[in-house]
Steps between C-alpha positions, in 0.01 A plus 500: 500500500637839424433744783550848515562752798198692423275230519565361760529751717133607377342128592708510855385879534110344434568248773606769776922450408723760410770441268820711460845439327845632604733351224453145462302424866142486452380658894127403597318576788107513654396913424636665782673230616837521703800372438467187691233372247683595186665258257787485299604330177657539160189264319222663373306143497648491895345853544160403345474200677586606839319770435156323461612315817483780683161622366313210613231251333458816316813482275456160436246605278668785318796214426290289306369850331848666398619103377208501268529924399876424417351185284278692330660818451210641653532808759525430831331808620174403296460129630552632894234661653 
């Protein structure tokens, strides 16, 4: 699958995770969260998937939703909601 920063960070920002880049670490964290709760890593698949961890029965859902998006070619944006 070929993901891209921008998109992921949109289906972990629709799931209640924020997503943020210095060089090559991928940092995500709850919104507002503190630094004990944040996580580290240079994978974007590692970012997404912790990511949707974090966010609950919630982002299990969104998974399944940004696999088939990035299938498709279809937004992600218009199949969340």
């Amino acid at each position: 699958m070929n993901m891209k920063y921008k998109t992921v960070q949109e289906v972990l920002r629709k799931a209640g995770i924020v997503m943020s880049k210095k060089g090559e670490v991928h940092r995500i964290n709850f919104f507002s969260g503190l630094e004990d709760t944040a996580y580290y890593t240079p994978s974007l698949q590692g970012a997404l998937d912790r990511g949707l961890a974090l966010a609950g029965g919630a982002g299990r859902v969104k998974a399944s939703v940004f696999a088939k998006s990035a299938e498709t070619g279809i937004s992600t944006s218009a199949r969340i909601g």
